[in-house]
C-alpha positions, 0 to 999 in steps of 0.5 A: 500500500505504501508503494502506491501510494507513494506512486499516486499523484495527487490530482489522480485521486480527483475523479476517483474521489468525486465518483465515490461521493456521486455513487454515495449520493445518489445511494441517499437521494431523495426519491419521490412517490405519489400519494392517493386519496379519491374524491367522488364527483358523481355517481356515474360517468364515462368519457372523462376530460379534466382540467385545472385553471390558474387558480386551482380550481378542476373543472371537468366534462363527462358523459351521465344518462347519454347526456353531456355534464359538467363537474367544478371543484373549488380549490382547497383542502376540503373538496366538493364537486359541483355538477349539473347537465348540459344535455344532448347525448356525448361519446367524447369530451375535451375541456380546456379554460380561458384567461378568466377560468370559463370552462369550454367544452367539445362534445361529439355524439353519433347523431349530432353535429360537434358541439362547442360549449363555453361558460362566459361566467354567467351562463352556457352558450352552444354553437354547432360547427359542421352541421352539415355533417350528416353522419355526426361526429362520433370520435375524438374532438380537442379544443384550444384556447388562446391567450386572447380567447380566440377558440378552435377546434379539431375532430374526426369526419367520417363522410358518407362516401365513408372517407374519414379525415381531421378537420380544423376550425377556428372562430373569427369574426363569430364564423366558424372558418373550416378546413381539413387539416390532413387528407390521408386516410383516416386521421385524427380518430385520436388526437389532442390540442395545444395552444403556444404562448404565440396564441398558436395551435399544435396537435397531436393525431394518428394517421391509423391505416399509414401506421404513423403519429403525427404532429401538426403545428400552425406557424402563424402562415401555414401549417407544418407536419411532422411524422412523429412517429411511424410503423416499423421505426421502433418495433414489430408493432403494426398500429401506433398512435391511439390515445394520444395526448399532447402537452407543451413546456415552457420553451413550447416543445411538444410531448405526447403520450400515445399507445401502439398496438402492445407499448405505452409511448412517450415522445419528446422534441429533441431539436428538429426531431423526436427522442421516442420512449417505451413506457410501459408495455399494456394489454389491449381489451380491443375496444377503441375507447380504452385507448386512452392517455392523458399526459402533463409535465410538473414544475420540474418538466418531467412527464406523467402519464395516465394510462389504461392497461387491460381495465387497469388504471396506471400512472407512470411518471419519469423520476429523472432515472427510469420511469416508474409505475403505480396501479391508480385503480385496479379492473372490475366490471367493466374494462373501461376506465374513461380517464384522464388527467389534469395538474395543478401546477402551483403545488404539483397536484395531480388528479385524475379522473376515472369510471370507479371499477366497482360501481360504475361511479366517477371519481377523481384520485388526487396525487400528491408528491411524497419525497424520501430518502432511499438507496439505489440497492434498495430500490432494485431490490423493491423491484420499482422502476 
């Protein structure tokens, strides 16, 4: 010992020392859970959106008694939701706020024309967008807002000659301007909507019989695709890009969770292209609606998803590590979870929204942050990930 020593240099003991201490501190890092506690909204409910504003307060939009109804949890420890009908019968809901906190609401339903409804803070008012669609809209729809509340729109159109395309549609000048967004073969039956800090659209849809995800963003003249995501880049999988989800950072790159045919996946911008991430691997139930992902970013800008797998209700978060998984709720009777998720950013709540396993009724879990200390050894040895 003594003869190495004398034959060490001291500044090659540097990098030697700093590992050791790294390796200790990630050893006593602090680590992060989520803690639950559930709230019911009502006693039943499906096709779930949820949303929190500003200050704190959820709002959220769901289907009961084959009719649209909207749900308002003031902010606060103690809990207690607000519901009441908006009516007309609903397959599919998306909620977002404006600047003052109004809920706006799409809402499809086979036999009816798209429905946009916005709460001015007195009262509820309904415009029909494509009436002309004779065959309704039945699929997903997604709304955004921007910050000088102009309001837009996009969702599926299925044609009677039983072409299938998205269409997008702004409101200006209290006309509701539309065109289609992209004319492959069935696109957008899944897809999600984000406005910029520009007050500009982005979403997220798949492009089911190409086998691709994509990304459309409107650069205040055009509008810019992007293939996200496409058959046979990342795996064996033939279809790709259902469930959907779309959020932005601050610095306005887009993350989107989305399902393949047996993988939860998760994309992030990385530059001008895209860094692809398999969450989790997922059983499918071969129901269309159980398709479903909802995705935030916390004040950290790490990613948490809501996701459904064979009736189970996950949520998986990314610890700055590896990703990790959590049951939120577990099967039941029905294999039809309707969730989706929502953060109150200002304290990094998550809630998220679902159709109870047992009894059918609609509840929101509330997820709060737990941090303490573990070692990397104890946490393989728990199996997490």
């Amino acid at each position: 010992m003594r003869e190495v020593r004398k034959n060490c240099k001291r500044g090659a003991m540097v990098p030697v020392v700093l590992a050791v201490f790294l390796l200790l501190l990630y050893d006593s890092a602090a680590a992060q859970d989520w803690s639950w506690t559930k709230e019911t909204v009502d006693t039943s409910g499906r096709s779930t959106s949820l949303v929190v504003d500003a200050d704190g307060n959820a709002h959220i939009s769901y289907g009961k008694d084959g009719e649209l109804n909207y749900g308002f949890r003031p902010a606060g420890r103690e809990f207690h939701w607000y519901t009441m009908k908006l009516g007309g019968g609903v397959n599919y809901t998306d909620i977002k706020v404006d600047q003052r906190g109004n809920a706006q609401i799409c809402a499809t339903y086979l036999s009816l024309p798209l429905r946009f409804l916005h709460f001015d803070g007195k009262n509820w008012h309904t415009d029909e967008i494509a009436p002309d669609d004779k065959m309704g809209v039945e699929w997903s729809c997604a709304i955004g807002i921007s910050p000088d509340g102009r309001r837009s729109a996009s969702w599926y159109r299925i044609a009677p000659d039983n072409s299938a395309h998205m269409r997008y549609a702004v409101l200006k000048d209290a006309t509701w301007q539309m065109r289609t967004l992209d004319f492959a073969e069935q696109t957008g039956k899944w897809e999600s909507m984000a406005i910029d800090s520009q007050g500009n659209p982005n979403i997220s849809y798949d492009c089911y019989v190409n086998g691709e995800l994509k990304f459309a963003r409107w650069d205040g003249k055009d509008w810019v695709i992007r293939i996200v995501d496409s058959r046979g880049r990342s795996g064996s999988d033939y279809n790709l890009g259902m469930g959907n989800h779309l959020a932005l950072d601050p610095e306005g790159n887009a993350h989107i969770s989305y399902y393949t045919t047996s993988l939860l996946r998760y994309a992030s911008q990385d530059g001008q292209g895209w860094k692809i991430q398999d969450v989790a691997a997922v059983r499918p139930t071969g129901n269309s609606v159980d398709f479903r992902s909802s995705l935030v970013l916390d004040r950290d800008g790490r990613p948490h998803i809501s996701y459904e797998d064979f009736g189970t209700l996950k949520h998986a978060y990314w610890d700055g590590q590896a990703w990790r998984i959590q049951v939120v709720a577990p099967n039941g009777r029905s294999s039809s979870r309707f969730n989706s998720m929502a953060i109150d950013r200002k304290e990094d709540i998550l809630y998220i929204a679902f159709q109870d396993p047992a009894d059918g009724s609609l509840q929101v879990a509330v997820g709060r942050g737990v941090t303490h200390s573990q070692t990397a050894a104890g946490d393989r040895a728990s199996g997490k990930h």
